[in-house]
C-alpha positions as CSV (number, residue, x, y, z in Angstrom):
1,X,0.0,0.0,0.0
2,X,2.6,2.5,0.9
3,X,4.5,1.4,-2.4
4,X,0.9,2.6,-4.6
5,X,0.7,6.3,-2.3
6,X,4.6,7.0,-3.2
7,X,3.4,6.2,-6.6
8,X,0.6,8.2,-6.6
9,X,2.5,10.9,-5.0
10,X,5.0,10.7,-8.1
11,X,2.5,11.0,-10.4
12,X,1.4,14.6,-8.5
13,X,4.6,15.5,-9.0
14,X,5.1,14.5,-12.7
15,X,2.0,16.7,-13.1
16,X,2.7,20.0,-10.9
17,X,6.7,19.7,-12.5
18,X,4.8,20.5,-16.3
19,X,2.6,22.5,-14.9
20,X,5.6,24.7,-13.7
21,X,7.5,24.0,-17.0
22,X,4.5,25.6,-18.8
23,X,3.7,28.6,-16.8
24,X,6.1,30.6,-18.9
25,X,2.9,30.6,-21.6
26,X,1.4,33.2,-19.0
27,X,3.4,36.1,-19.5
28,X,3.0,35.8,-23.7
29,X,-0.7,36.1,-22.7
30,X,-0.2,39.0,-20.6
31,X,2.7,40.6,-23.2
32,X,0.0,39.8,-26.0
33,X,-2.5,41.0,-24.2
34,X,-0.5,45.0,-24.2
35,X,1.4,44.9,-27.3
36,X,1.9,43.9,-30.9
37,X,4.9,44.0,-33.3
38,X,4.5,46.2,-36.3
39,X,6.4,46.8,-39.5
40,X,7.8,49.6,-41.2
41,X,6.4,50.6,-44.7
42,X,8.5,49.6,-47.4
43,X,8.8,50.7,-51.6
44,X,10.7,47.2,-52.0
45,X,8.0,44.9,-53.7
46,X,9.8,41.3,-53.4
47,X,8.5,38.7,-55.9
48,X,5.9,35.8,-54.5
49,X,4.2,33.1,-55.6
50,X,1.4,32.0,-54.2
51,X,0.8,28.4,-53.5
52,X,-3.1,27.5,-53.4
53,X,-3.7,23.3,-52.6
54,X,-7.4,23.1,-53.7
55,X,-9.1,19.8,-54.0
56,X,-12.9,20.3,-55.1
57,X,-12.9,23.8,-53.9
58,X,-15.0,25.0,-57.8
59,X,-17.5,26.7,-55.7
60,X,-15.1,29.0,-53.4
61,X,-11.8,29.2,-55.6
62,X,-13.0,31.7,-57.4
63,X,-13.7,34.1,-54.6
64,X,-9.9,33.7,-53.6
65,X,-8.5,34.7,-56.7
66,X,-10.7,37.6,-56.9
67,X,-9.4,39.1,-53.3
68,X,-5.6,38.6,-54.9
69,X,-6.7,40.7,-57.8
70,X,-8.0,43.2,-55.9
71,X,-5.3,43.6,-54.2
72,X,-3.2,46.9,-53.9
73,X,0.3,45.3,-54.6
74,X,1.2,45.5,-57.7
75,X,0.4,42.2,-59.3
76,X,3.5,42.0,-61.9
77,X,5.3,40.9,-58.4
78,X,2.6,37.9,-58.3
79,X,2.1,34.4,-59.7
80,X,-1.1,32.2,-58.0
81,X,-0.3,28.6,-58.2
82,X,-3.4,26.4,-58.1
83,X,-3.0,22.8,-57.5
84,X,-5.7,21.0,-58.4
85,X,-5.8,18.2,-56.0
86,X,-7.2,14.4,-57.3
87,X,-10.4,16.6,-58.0
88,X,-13.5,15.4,-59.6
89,X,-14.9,18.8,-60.4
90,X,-14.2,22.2,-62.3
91,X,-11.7,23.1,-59.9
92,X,-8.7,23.0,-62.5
93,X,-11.3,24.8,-65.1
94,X,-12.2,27.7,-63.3
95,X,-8.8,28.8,-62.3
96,X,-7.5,28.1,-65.7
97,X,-10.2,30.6,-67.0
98,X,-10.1,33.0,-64.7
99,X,-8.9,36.6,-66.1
100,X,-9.1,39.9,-63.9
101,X,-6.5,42.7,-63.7
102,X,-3.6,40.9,-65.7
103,X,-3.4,38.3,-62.2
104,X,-1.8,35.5,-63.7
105,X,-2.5,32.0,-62.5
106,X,-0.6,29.0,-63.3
107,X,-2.6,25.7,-62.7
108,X,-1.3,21.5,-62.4
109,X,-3.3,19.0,-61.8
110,X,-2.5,15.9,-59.0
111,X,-3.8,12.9,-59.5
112,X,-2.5,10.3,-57.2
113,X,-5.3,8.2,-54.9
114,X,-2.1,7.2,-52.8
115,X,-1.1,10.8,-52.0
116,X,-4.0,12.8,-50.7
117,X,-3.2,15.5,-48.0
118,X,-2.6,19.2,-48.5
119,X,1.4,18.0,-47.7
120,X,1.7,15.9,-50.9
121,X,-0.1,18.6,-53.0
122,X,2.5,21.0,-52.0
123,X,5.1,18.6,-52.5
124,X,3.8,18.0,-56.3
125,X,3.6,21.7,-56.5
126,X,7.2,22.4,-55.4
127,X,8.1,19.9,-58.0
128,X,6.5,21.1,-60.7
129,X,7.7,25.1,-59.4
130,X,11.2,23.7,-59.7
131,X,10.6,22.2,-63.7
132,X,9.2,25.3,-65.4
133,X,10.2,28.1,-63.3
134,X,12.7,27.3,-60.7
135,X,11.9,27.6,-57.1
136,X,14.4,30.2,-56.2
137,X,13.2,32.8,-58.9
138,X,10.5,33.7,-56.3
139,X,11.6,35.3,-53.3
140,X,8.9,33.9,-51.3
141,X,6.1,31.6,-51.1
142,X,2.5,32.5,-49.9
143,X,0.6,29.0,-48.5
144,X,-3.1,29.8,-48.8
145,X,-6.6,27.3,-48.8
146,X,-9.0,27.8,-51.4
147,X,-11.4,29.1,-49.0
148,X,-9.3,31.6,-48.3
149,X,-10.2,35.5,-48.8
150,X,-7.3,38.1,-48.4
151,X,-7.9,41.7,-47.2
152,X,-6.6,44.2,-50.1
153,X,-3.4,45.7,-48.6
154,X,-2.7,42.0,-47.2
155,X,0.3,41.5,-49.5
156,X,1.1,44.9,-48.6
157,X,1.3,44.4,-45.0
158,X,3.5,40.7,-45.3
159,X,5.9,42.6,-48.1
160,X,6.6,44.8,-45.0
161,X,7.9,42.4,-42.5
162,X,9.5,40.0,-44.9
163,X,11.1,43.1,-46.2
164,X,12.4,44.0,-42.9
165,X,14.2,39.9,-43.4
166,X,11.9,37.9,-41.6
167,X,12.0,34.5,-43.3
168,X,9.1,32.9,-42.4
169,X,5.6,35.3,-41.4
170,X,1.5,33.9,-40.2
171,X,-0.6,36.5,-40.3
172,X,-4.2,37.0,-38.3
173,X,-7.4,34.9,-39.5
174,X,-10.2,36.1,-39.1
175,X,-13.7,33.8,-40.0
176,X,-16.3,34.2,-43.2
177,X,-18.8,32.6,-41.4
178,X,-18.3,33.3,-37.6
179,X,-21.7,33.8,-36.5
180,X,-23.6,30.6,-38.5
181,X,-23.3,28.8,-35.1
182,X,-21.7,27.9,-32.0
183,X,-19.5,25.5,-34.0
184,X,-18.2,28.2,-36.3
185,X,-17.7,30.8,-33.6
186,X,-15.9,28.4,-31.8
187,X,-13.1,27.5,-35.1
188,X,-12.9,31.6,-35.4
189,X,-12.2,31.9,-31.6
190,X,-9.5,29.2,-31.6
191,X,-7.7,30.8,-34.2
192,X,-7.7,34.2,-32.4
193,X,-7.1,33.0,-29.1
194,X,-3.7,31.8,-31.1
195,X,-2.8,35.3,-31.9
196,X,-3.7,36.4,-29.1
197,X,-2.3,34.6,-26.3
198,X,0.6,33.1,-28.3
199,X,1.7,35.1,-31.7
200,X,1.4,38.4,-30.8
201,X,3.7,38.4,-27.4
202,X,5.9,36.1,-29.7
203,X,6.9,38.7,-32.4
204,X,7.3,41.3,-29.7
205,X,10.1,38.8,-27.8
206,X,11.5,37.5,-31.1
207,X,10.7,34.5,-30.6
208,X,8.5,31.7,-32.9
209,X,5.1,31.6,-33.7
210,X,2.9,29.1,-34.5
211,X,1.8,28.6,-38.1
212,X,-1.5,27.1,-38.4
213,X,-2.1,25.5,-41.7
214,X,-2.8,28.6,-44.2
215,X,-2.2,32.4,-44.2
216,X,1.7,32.0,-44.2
217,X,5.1,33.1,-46.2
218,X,8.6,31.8,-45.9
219,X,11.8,32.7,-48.2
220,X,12.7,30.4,-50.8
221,X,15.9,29.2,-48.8
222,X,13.0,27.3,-46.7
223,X,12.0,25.3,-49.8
224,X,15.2,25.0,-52.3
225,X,15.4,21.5,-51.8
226,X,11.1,21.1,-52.3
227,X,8.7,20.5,-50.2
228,X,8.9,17.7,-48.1
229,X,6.2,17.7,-45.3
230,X,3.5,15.1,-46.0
231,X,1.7,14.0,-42.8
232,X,-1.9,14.7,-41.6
233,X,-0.8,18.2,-39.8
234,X,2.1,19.4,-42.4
235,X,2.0,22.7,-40.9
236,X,2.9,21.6,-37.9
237,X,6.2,19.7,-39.1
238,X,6.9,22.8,-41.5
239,X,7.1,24.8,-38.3
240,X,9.0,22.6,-36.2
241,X,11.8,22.0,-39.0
242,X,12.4,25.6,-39.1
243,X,12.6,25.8,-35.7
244,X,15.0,23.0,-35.3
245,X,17.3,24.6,-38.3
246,X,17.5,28.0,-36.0
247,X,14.3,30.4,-37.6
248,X,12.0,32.2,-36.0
249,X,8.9,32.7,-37.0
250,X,7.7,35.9,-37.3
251,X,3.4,37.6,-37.2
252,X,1.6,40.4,-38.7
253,X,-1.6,41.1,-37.7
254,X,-2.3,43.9,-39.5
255,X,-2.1,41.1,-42.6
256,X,-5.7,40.0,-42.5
257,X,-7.5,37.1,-43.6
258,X,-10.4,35.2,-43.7
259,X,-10.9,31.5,-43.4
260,X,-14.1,29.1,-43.8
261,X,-14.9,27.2,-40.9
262,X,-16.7,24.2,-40.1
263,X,-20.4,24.4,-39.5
264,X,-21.4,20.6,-38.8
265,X,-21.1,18.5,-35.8
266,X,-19.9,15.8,-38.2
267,X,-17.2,17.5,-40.4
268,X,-16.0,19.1,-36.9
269,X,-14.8,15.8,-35.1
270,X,-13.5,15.1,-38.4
271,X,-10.8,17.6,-38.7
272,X,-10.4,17.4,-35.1
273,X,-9.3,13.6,-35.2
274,X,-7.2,14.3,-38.2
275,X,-5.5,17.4,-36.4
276,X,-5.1,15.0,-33.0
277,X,-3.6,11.7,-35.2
278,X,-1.2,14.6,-36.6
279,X,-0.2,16.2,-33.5
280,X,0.3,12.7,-32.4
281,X,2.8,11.7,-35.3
282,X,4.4,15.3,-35.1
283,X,4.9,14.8,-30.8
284,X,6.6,11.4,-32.1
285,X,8.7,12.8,-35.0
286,X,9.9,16.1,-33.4
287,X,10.2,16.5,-29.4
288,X,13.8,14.3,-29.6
289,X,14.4,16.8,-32.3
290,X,13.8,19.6,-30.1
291,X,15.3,18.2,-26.8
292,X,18.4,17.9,-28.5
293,X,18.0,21.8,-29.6
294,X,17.5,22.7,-25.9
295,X,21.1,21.4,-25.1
296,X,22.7,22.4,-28.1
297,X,24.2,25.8,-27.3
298,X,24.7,27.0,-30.6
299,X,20.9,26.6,-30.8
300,X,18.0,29.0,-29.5
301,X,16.9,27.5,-26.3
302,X,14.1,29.5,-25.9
303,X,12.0,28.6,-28.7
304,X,13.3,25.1,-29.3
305,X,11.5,25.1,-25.1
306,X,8.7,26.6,-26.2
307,X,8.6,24.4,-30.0
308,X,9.3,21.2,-27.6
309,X,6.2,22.5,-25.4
310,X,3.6,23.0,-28.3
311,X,4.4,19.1,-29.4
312,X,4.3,17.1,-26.1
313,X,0.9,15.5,-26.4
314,X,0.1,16.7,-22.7
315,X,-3.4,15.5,-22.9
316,X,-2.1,11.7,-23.3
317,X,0.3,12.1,-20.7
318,X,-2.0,14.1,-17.9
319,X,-4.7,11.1,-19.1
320,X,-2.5,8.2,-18.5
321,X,-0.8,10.1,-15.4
322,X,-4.8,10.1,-14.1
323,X,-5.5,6.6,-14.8
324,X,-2.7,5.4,-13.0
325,X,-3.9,7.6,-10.0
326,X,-7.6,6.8,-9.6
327,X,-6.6,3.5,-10.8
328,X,-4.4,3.2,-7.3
329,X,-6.9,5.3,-5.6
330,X,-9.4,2.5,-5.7
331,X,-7.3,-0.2,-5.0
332,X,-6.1,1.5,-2.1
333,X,-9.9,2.4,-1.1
334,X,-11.2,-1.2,-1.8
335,X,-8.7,-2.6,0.6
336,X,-8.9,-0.1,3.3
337,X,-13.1,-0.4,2.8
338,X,-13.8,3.2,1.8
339,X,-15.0,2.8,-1.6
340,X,-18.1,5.0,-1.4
341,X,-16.2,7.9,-0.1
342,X,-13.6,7.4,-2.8
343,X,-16.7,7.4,-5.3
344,X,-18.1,10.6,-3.8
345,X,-14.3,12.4,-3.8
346,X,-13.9,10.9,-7.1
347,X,-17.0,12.7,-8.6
348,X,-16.8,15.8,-6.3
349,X,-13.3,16.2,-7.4
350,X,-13.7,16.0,-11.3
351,X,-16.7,18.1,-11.1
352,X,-15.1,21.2,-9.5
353,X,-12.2,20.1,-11.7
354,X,-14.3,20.5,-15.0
355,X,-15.8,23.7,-14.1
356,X,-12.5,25.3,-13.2
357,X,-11.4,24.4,-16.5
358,X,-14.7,25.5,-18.1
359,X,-15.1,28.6,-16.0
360,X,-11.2,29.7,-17.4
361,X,-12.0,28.9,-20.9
362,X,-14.6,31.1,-20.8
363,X,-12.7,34.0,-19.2
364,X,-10.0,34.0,-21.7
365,X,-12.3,33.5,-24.8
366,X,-14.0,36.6,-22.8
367,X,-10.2,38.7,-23.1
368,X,-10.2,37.3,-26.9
369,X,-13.5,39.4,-27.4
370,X,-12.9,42.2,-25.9
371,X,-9.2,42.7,-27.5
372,X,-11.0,41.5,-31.4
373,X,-14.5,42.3,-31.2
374,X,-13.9,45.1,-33.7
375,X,-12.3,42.7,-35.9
376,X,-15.3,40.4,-35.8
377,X,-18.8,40.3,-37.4
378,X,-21.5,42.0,-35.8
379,X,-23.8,39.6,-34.2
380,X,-26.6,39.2,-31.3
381,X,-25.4,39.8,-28.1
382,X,-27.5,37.3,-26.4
383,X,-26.4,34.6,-29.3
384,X,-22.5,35.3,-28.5
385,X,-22.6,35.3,-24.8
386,X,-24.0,31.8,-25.4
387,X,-21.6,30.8,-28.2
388,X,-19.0,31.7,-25.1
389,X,-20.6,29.2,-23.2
390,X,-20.2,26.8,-25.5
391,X,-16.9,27.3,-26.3
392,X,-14.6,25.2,-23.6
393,X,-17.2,22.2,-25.2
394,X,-14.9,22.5,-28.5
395,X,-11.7,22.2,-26.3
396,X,-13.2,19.2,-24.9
397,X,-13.5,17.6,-28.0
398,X,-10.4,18.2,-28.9
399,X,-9.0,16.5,-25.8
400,X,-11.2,13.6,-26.5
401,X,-10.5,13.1,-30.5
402,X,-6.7,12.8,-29.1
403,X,-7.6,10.0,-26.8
404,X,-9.1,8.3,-29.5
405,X,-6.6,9.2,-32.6
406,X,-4.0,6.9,-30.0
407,X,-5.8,4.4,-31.5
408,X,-7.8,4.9,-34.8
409,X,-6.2,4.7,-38.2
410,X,-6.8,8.3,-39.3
411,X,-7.1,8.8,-42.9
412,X,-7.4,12.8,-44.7
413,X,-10.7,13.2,-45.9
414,X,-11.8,17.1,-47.5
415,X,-13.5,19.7,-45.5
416,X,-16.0,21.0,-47.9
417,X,-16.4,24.6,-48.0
418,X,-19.2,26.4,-49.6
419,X,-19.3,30.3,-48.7
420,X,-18.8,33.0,-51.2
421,X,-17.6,36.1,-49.6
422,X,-18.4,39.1,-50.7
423,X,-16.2,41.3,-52.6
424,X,-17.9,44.7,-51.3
425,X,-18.2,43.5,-47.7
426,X,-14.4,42.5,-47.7
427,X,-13.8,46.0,-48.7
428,X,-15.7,47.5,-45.7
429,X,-14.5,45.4,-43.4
C-alpha cells in the first residue's frame, strides 16, 4: 500500500513539474494581451508566388483569386499557383479561365489516390515550381486554402515584414462565417485566441510563432530543396523544421484574412481527429528533435522550449498520469473499505475540476473578445454570450478526439467549403 501512495505521489509531482514548466505561456498572454509588433512601410515589392492546394474547392476558388486581384500590390510581383488536388470537379477549369486585372495564375493538376493530404499537393507543387520556373526565382512563397479570402493591402502588410528579413511570417485569421453557429464561432475563436495569447507576445520577444495551416510566407531558402512535409498536420512539421534549423517565426496582424470554418457537428470531429492523429505523429517525429536543440548551445533554447512545449501530447500524458492515480486510488480504497467515499471524492473532485477548467475557458475567450470584437462580425449579443458558453465544449472535443486518434487509423478526408464572400463587404470590413 505505501509502495501505490509513493506512486501516486510521483504521479502529482510528474503533473505539478509540467505545470511549472508551462507557466512561462502566462506572460505571452499577458505581453500579447498590451502589445503587438509592427512593421515599417516599405517601396521594396519582393517577388511571390502564391501556393493554393485546392481539391474540389470550384465553388469557393474563385472568390480567392478575386481578393488577390484586388489587391493593392502591384500584381506583376505575383504568380497564384493552383494545384488541383485528385479533383473530380471544375476546380482546375475555373482557375484556368479566370482573367481579372492581368493576375496571372498557373494551374497542375494531381492525380495520385495514394497521396491525398494538402502535404503531398504542396510537395507536387514544389516539383513542378522547380521544372518550369525554378523555385528560387521567387523570393517567397504564400501558403493559402481555397477558402481563403485576403484583405486588399494584405500582400502589402506581409511585403513589410518580410522586407524587414523575416523568413518565415503567419498573419491574423479572421472567419467568413463566424456567427452561423456555436460550432463556427468556436473555429474563429480558436484561431484568435492563437494570436492572441501566443503570436502576438511572440513577435514582440523575437521569438516563434505558430503557423496554423494557411495564411503564411517563408523565403525560398526554406523550400530549395522542395517540399517535403506530408503527414496529416504538415504545418505543424513545416514549423517545427524551421525551428530545429534555428528560424523564428515571425506575425503580422495587420495582414488579415479570412478562413471558412466548419459548420457541422460531423465534419468538426472530423478535422479534429485528423488534427489530434497529426499532433500525435508530429509529438513522435519532433520532441527528440527539439530536446536535442534545448542542449545544443549554438541553438535557441528559448524557442526550441517553447517548439518542444507546443508538441508534447500533454493531454495523453495528464490522461494516462490520471489513470494510473484513480486506478491506485481505488485499489487502495477497496482494501482499506472506503469505496463509497472514494466514489463521492472521485466525482466531487472531477466536477469542480471540469468547471474550473470551463469557468477559465470562458474567461479568456472573454479577453479574446474584448481585444478582437472590432475585428469580428457584428452579431446578437445574447447569441454570442451563449456561443461563449459553449466554447470550452470545442476544447473538450479536442482533448477527447486525441484519446481516441492513439488508437484509430486516421485517414485525410476534404472539408467541404461552400461560402462566397463578398467582394464589397471585404472591402468595408
Amino acid at each position: 500500500m505505501n509502495e501505490m501512495r509513493l506512486i501516486i505521489t510521483i504521479c502529482g509531482v510528474i503533473g505539478t513539474a509540467i505545470t511549472v514548466l508551462m507557466a512561462y505561456k502566462a506572460i505571452f498572454f499577458v505581453v500579447g494581451f498590451f502589445r503587438c509588433r509592427k512593421f515599417k512601410e516599405t517601396d521594396n515589392k519582393h517577388t511571390y508566388a502564391i501556393c493554393v492546394p485546392a481539391r474540389n474547392e470550384e465553388k469557393v476558388i474563385q472568390n480567392f483569386l478575386d481578393s488577390v486581384a484586388h489587391s493593392d500590390y502591384p500584381l506583376d510581383k505575383i504568380t497564384v499557383f493552383v494545384v488541383a488536388d485528385n479533383c473530380t470537379d471544375s476546380t482546375a477549369q475555373v482557375a484556368r479561365v479566370f482573367d481579372k486585372n492581368g493576375l496571372k495564375v498557373v494551374v497542375y493538376e494531381h492525380n495520385n489516390p495514394d497521396e491525398r493530404t494538402k502535404g503531398f499537393a504542396l510537395k507536387y507543387l514544389f516539383e513542378k515550381i522547380e521544372e518550369d520556373y525554378g523555385r528560387q526565382s521567387f523570393e517567397g512563397y504564400f501558403v493559402f486554402d481555397a477558402d481563403n479570402v485576403i484583405m486588399q493591402d494584405y500582400l502589402t502588410r506581409m511585403n513589410e515584414a518580410f522586407d524587414e528579413g523575416h523568413k518565415i511570417i503567419t498573419s491574423f485569421r479572421n472567419s467568413k462565417n463566424m456567427n452561423q453557429n456555436w460550432i463556427s464561432f468556436s473555429y474563429a475563436m480558436h484561431w484568435m485566441r492563437t494570436c492572441l495569447t501566443e503570436n502576438r507576445a511572440k513577435g514582440v520577444l523575437n521569438q516563434a510563432c505558430r503557423i496554423q495551416g494557411t495564411g503564411f510566407l517563408f523565403s525560398n531558402e526554406l523550400v530549395k530543396d522542395g517540399w517535403n512535409y506530408t503527414s496529416l498536420t504538415e504545418d505543424r512539421s513545416f514549423c517545427t523544421d524551421a525551428v530545429v534549423q534555428n528560424y523564428k517565426i515571425s506575425y503580422c496582424e495587420s495582414a488579415v484574412f479570412f478562413d471558412e470554418q466548419p459548420y457541422k457537428l460531423r465534419v468538426a470531429l472530423r478535422q479534429r481527429l485528423r488534427w489530434s492523429k497529426g499532433h500525435l505523429q508530429s509529438a513522435v517525429e519532433n520532441c527528440p528533435k527539439l530536446l536535442k536543440n534545448m542542449i545544443n548551445p549554438k541553438k535557441n533554447f528559448c524557442i526550441a522550449y517553447d517548439c518542444f512545449f507546443l508538441n508534447f501530447p500533454r493531454h495523453i500524458e495528464s490522461a494516462v498520469r490520471k489513470i494510473i492515480t484513480y486506478a491506485l486510488e481505488l485499489t487502495i480504497a477497496i482494501m482499506t473499505a472506503a469505496v463509497y467515499g472514494w466514489i463521492w471524492g472521485f466525482f466531487v473532485g472531477w466536477f469542480t475540476s471540469r468547471l474550473k477548467s470551463w469557468v477559465s475557458s470562458m474567461l479568456i475567450e472573454a479577453c479574446v473578445f474584448i481585444k478582437y470584437h472590432q475585428k469580428m462580425e457584428q452579431g446578437n449579443v445574447w447569441k454570442r454570450f451563449f456561443h461563449i458558453v459553449m466554447f470550452p465544449f470545442f476544447d473538450v472535443i479536442g482533448r477527447w478526439t486525441m484519446y481516441i486518434a492513439v488508437f484509430k487509423k486516421i485517414e485525410w478526408k476534404p472539408i467541404p467549403h461552400d461560402t462566397v464572400m463578398d467582394m464589397e463587404k471585404l472591402k468595408n470590413h
